[in-house]
C-alpha positions in Angstrom: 154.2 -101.9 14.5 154.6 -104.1 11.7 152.4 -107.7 11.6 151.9 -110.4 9.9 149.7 -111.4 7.0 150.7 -114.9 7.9 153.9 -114.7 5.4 154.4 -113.7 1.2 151.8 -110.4 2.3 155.2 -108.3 2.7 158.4 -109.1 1.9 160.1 -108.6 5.2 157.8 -111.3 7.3 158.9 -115.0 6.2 156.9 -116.3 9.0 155.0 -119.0 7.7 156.2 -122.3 6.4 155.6 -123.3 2.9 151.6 -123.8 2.0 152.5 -127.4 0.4 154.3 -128.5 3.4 152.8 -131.1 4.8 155.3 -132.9 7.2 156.5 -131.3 10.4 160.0 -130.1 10.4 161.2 -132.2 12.5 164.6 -130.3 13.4 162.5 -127.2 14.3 162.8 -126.8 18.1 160.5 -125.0 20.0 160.4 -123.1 23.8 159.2 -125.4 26.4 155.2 -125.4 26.5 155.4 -125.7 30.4 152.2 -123.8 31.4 149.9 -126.3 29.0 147.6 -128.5 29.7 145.8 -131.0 28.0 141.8 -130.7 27.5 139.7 -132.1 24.7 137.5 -130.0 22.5 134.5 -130.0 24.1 131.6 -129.4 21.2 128.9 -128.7 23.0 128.1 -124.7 22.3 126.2 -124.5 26.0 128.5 -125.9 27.7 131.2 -123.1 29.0 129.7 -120.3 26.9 132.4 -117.9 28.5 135.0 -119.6 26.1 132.4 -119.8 22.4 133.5 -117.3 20.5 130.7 -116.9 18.0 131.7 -115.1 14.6 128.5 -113.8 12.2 130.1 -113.6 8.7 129.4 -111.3 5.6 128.1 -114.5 3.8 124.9 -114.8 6.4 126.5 -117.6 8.5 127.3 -118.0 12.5 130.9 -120.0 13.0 131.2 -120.9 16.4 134.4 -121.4 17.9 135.4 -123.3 20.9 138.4 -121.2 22.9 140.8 -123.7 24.6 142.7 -121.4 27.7 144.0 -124.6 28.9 146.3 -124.6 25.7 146.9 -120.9 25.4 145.7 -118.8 28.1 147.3 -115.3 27.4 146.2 -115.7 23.5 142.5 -116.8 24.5 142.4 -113.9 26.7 143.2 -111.5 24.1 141.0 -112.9 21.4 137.9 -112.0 24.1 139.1 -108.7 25.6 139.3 -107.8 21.2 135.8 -109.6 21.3 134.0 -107.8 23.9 135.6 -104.0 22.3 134.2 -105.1 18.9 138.0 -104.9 17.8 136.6 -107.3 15.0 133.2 -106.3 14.0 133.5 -105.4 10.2 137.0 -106.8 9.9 137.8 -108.8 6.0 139.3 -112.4 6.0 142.5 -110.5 4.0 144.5 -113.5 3.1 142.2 -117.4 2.1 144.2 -119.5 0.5 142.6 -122.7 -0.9 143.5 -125.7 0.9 145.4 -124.1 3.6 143.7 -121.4 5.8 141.8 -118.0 5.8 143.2 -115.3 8.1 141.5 -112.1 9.4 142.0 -109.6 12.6 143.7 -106.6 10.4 141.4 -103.8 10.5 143.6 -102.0 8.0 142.9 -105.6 5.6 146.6 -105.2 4.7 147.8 -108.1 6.3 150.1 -105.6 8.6 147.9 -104.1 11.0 147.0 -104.9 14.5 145.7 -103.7 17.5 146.6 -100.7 20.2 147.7 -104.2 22.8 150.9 -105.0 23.2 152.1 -108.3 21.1 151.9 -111.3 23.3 154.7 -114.0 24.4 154.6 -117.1 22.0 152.0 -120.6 23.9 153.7 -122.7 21.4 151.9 -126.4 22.7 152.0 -129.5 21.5 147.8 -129.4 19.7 148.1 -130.4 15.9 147.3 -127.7 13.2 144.3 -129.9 11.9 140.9 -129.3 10.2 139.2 -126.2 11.9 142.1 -125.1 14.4 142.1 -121.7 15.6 146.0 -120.5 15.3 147.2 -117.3 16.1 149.4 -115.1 13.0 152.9 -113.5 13.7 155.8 -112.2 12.1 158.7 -113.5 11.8 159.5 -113.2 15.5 157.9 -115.6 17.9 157.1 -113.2 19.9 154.7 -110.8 17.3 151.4 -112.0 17.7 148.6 -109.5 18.5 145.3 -109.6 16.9 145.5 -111.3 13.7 144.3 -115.4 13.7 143.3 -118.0 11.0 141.1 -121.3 10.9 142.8 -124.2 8.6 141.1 -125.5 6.0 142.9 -128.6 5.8 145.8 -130.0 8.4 149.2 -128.3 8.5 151.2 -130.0 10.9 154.3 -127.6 9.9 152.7 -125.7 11.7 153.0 -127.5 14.4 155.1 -125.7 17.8 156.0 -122.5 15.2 152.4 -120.9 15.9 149.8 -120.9 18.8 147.1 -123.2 18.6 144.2 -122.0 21.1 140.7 -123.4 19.2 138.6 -125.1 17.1 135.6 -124.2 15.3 133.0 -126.6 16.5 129.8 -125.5 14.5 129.2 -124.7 10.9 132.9 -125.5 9.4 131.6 -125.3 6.2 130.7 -121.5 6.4 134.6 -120.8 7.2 134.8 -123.3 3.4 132.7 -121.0 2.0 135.0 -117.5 2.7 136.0 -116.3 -0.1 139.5 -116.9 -1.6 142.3 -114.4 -2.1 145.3 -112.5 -1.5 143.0 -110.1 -0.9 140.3 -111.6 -2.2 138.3 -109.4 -4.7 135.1 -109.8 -3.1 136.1 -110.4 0.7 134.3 -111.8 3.2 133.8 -110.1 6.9 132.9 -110.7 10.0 129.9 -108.8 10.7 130.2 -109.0 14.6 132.7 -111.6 17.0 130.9 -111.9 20.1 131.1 -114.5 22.8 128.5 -116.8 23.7 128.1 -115.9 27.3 127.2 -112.2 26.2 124.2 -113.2 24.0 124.2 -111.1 21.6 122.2 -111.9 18.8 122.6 -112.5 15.0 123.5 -109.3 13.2 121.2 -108.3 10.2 122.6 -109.2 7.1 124.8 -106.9 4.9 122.2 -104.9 2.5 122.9 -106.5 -1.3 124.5 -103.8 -3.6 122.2 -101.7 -5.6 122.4 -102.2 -9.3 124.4 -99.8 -11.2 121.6 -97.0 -12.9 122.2 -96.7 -16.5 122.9 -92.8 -17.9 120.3 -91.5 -19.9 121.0 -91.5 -23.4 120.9 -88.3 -24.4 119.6 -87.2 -28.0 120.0 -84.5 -30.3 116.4 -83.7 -29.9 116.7 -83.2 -26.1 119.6 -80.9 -26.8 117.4 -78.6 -28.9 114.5 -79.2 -26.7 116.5 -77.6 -24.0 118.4 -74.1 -26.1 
C-alpha cells in the first residue's frame, strides 16, 4: 500500500501542490464538507485534554497539539487510536522543508509507509492551511490518507480543500521550527513518544548523546616485536 511523502518523495505521487504556491487555486473544486462544523482553536492545554495530542521530540521539546473532531472527526480519531498503540513513538520527521512544512507518521521514514488501518475518506473543510496547522498527507488520490500528517511552518492556503485540516499546535511552535530540515534530513528528528493529554503520561527521558568515536591505537614497530 503505497503512501505519500507529501509529493516529489516518489515519482508516482504528485499530490502536493507546488511549495512556492502561495494563492489558492481557485478552479480547484472540492467534495462537499457537509459533516463540518465550525469551532475555534481553543489553546488552553487543560481544557478537553481527551483531544491534546502531546508530541515529546528527539530535540528535548513537548509540542502540544490541539485536535479539532469538529473539523475532521474520522481523521482525529485515527491520529488517537495510532496515539494510544504507540504507532508513533520513535517515528523521524522524514520530509522538513524550510518555509513550508515538516511531515512524519512513516515508520519505514521513506515517505511510503503507513499503518496496518485502512486509508480513510478525504474531511476536506473549509480551515486555512496557516501557521501551526495539523494536515493530514495523501497520495495522489483523495482518498489515501492513513497515518502520515505535517505541521506548516508558514501558511499554504493551496492547500486549502485538497488536504484535511484537523489541528493546531497550540504550545511550543517553535520546537516544531527547530526540526531538523531535509528530504530526509541527515540528522532527523523523532518523536520520542505521541501521547494524549488525557492519558498522562509523562515526559520521556531524553535520547542518550552519541558516544565519541574511540581512536585505534597506533600501532608501532616495537609493539610488533614485543609481541613475536
Amino acid at each position: 500500500m503505497l503512501k505519500s511523502s507529501l509529493a516529489l518523495a516518489a515519482a508516482a505521487l504528485t499530490a502536493i501542490a507546488p511549495v512556492a504556491a502561495l494563492a489558492q487555486d481557485a478552479e480547484a473544486e472540492a467534495k462537499p464538507a457537509s459533516s463540518f462544523k465550525y469551532e475555534p482553536i481553543n489553546y488552553n492545554l487543560n481544557d478537553d485534554r481527551e483531544n491534546v495530542l502531546f508530541l515529546d521530540l528527539s530535540n528535548g521539546e513537548r509540542v502540544g497539539i490541539r485536535l479539532m473532531p469538529a473539523w475532521a472527526p474520522s481523521h482525529v480519531e485515527r491520529i488517537k487510536t495510532l496515539t494510544r498503540q504507540g504507532f508513533y513513538d520513535g517515528v523521524i520527521f522524514h520530509r522538513v522543508i524550510e518555509g513550508f512544512m515538516a511531515q512524519t507518521g512513516d515508520p519505514t521514514g521513506t515517505g511510503q509507509g503507513g499503518s496496518h488501518l485502512p486509508d480513510l475518506e478525504e474531511e476536506f473543510n473549509p480551515m486555512p492551511h496557516i501557521r501551526g496547522t495539523l494536515s493530514m498527507a495523501r497520495a495522489a488520490s483523495e482518498d489515501s490518507a492513513n497515518s502520515q500528517f505535517f505541521i506548516v511552518f508558514y501558511p499554504r492556503f493551496s492547500l486549502d480543500k485538497k488536504y484535511t485540516n484537523f489541528g493546531r499546535v497550540i504550545s511550543n511552535m517553535g520546537a516544531v521550527d527547530a526540526i531538523n530540515r531535509g528530504e530526509p534530513p541527515a540528522n532527523p528528528t523523532r518523536i520520542l513518544q505521541a501521547s494524549l493529554a488525557s492519558d498522562n503520561k509523562p515526559v520521556p527521558a531524553p535520547m542518550p548523546a552519541a558516544a565519541p568515536a574511540l581512536m585505534e591505537e597506533e600501532v608501532t614497530l616495537d609493539d610488533l616485536n614485543a609481541s613475536s
